[in-house]
Rosetta silent file (secondary structure, phi, psi, omega in degrees, C-alpha in Angstrom):
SEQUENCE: XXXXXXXXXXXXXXXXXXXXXXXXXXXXXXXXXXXXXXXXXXXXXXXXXXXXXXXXXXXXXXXXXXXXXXXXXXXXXXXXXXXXXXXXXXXXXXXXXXXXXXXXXXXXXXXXXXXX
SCORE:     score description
SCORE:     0.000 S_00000001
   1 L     0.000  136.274 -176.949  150.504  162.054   91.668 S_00000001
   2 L   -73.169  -22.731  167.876  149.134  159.504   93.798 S_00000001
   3 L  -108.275   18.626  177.731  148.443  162.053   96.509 S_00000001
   4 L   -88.011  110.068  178.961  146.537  164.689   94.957 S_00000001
   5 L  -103.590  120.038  147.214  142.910  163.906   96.534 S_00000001
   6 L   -72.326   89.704  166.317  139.941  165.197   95.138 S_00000001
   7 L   -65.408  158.115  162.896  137.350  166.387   97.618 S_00000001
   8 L  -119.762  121.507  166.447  133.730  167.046   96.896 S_00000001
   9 L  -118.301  135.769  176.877  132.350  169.404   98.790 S_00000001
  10 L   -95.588  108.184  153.225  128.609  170.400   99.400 S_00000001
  11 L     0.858  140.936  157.405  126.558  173.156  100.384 S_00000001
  12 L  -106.562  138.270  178.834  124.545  172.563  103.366 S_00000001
  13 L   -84.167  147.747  169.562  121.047  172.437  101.787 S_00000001
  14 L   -70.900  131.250 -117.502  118.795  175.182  103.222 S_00000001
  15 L  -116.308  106.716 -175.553  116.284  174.193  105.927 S_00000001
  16 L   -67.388  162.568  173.165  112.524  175.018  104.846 S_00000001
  17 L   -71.672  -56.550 -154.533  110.064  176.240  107.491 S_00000001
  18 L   -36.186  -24.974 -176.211  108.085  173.259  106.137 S_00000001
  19 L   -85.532   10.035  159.138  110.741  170.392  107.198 S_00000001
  20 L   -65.777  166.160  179.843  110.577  171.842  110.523 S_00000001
  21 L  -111.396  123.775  166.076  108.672  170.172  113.266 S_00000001
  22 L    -3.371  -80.452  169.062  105.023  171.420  113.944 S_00000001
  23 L  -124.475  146.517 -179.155  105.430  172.065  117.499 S_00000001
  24 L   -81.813  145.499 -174.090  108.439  173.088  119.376 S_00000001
  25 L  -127.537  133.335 -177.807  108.981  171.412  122.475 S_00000001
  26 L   -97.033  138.956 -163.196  110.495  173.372  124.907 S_00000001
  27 L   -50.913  -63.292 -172.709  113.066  171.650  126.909 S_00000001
  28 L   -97.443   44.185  176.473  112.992  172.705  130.132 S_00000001
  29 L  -126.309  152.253  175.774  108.944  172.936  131.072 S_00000001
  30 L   -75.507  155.420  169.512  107.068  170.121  132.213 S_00000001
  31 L  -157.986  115.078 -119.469  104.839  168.954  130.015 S_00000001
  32 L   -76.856    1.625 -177.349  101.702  167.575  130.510 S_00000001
  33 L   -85.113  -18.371  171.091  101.971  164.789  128.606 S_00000001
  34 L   -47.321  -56.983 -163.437  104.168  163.285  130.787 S_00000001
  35 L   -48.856  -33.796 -157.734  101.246  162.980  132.900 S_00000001
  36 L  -107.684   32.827 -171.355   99.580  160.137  130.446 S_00000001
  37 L  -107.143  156.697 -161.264  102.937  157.978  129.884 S_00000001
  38 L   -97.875  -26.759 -169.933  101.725  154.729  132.272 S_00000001
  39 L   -84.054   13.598 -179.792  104.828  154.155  134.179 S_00000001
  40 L  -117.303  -36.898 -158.063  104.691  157.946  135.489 S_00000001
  41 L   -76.683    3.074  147.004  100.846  158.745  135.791 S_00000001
  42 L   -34.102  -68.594 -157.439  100.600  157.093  139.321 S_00000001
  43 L  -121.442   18.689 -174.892  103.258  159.377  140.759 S_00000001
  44 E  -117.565  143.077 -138.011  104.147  162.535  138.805 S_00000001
  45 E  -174.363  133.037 -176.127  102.363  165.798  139.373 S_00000001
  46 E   -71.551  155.714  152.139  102.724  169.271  137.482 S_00000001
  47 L  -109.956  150.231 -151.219  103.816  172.159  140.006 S_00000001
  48 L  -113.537  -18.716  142.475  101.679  174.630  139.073 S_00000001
  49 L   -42.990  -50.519 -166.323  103.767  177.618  140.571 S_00000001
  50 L  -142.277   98.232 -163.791  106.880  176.686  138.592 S_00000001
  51 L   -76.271   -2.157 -160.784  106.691  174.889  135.325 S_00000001
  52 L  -102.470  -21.084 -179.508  110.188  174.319  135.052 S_00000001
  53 L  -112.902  144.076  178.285  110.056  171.442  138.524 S_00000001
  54 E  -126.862  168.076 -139.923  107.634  168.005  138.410 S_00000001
  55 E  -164.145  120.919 -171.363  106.511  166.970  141.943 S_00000001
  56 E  -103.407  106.421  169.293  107.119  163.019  142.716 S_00000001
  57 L   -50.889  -52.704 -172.027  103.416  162.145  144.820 S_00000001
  58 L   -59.839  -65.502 -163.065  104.985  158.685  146.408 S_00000001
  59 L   -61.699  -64.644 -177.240  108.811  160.613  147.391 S_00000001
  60 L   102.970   82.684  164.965  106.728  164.131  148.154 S_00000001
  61 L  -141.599  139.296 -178.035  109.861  165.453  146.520 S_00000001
  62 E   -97.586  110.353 -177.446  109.784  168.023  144.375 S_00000001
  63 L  -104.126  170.305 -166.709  112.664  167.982  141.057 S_00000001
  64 L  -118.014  123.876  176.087  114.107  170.474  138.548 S_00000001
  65 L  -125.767   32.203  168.410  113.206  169.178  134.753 S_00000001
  66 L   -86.511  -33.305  177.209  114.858  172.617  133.375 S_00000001
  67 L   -60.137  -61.973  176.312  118.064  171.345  132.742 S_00000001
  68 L   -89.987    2.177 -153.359  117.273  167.622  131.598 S_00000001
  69 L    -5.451 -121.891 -154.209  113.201  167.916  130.728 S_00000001
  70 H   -47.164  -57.454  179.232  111.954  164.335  130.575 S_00000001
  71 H   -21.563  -39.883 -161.804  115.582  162.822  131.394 S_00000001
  72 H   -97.770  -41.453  140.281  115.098  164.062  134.866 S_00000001
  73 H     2.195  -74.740 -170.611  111.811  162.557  134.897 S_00000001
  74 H   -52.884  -76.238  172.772  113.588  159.174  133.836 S_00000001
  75 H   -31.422  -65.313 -169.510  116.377  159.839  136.650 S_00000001
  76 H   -64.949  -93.084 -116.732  113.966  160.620  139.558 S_00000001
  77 L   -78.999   -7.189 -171.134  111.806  157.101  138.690 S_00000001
  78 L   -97.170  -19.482 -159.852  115.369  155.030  138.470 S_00000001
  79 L   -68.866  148.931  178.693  116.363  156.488  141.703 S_00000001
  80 H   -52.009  -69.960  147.220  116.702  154.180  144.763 S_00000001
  81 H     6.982 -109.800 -178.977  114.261  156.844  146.772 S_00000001
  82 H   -40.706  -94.080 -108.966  111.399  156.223  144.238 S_00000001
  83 H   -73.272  -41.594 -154.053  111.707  152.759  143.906 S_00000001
  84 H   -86.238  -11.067  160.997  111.593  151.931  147.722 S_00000001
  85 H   -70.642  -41.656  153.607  108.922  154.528  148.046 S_00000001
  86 H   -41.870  -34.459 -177.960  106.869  152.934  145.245 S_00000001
  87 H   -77.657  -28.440 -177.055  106.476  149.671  147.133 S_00000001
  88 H   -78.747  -12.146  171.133  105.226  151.057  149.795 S_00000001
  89 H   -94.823 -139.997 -150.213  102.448  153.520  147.908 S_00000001
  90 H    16.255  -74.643  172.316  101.650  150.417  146.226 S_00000001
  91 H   -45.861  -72.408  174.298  101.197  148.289  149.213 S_00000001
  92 H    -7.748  -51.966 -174.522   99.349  151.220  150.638 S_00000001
  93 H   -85.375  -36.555  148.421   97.202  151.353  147.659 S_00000001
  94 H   -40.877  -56.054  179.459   96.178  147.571  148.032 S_00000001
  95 H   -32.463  -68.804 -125.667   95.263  148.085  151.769 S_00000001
  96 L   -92.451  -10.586  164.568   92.797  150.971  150.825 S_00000001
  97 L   -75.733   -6.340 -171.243   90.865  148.457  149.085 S_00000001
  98 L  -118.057    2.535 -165.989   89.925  146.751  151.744 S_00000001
  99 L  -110.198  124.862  176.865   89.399  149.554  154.047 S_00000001
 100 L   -62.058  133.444  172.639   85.642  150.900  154.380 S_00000001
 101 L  -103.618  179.483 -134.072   85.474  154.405  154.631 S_00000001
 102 H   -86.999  -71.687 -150.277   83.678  156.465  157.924 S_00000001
 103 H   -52.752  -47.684 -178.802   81.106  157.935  155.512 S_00000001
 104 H   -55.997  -48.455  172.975   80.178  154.537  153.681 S_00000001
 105 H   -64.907    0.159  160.341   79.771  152.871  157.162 S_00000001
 106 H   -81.567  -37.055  172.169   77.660  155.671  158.414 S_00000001
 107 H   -67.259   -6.587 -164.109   75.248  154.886  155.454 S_00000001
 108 H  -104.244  -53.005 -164.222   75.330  151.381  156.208 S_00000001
 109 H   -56.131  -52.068  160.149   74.583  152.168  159.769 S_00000001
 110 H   -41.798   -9.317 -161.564   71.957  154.091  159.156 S_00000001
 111 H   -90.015  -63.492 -156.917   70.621  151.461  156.790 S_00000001
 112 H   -80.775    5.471  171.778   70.475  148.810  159.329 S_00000001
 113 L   -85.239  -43.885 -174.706   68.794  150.781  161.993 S_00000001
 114 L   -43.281  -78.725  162.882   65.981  151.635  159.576 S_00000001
 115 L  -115.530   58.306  175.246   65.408  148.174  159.919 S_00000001
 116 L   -84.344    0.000    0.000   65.937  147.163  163.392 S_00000001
């Protein structure tokens, strides 16, 4: 017969600890590592209360990364929000270069009195 099919069927081979991965990464925790990826470590901040939420510095918004862990990461930095808040902590962050601050001009003043 032309329709008598021979399957082969396999075990599932059993799963060693060794073929396991070192460390587990738990989904829904922040994880600090985050912190050193370059498109984040500008604006992303652990909450230190609740490990389960990252804290956007530019939005001041606070997000939930239990559900989605990095994904919601991803999501918050795509969002319109962030973006139009980035240019402006950016611009910001140019500005502040050019801006003296009270205490260095009190040393300076003091400098230049000395000799006056």
């Amino acid at each position: 017969d032309d329709d008598d099919v021979e399957i082969e069927t396999t075990s599932p081979t059993p799963i060693s600890s060794t073929s396991l991965p070192l460390t587990k990464r738990k989904k829904g925790v922040f994880r600090r590592d985050w912190l050193s990826i370059d498109r984040c470590s500008s604006w992303l901040q652990e909450v230190n209360h609740d490990l389960k939420k990252a804290r956007c510095k530019t939005c001041l918004k606070t997000f939930s990364v239990h559900c989605d862990g990095k994904s919601a990461v991803e999501k918050h930095m795509t969002s319109y929000l962030h973006k139009k808040s980035m240019k402006a902590f950016e611009n910001n962050c140019s500005l502040a270069q050019f801006v003296i601050p009270e205490r260095e001009l009190d040393k300076i003043t003091a400098a230049e009195c000395v000799f006056v």
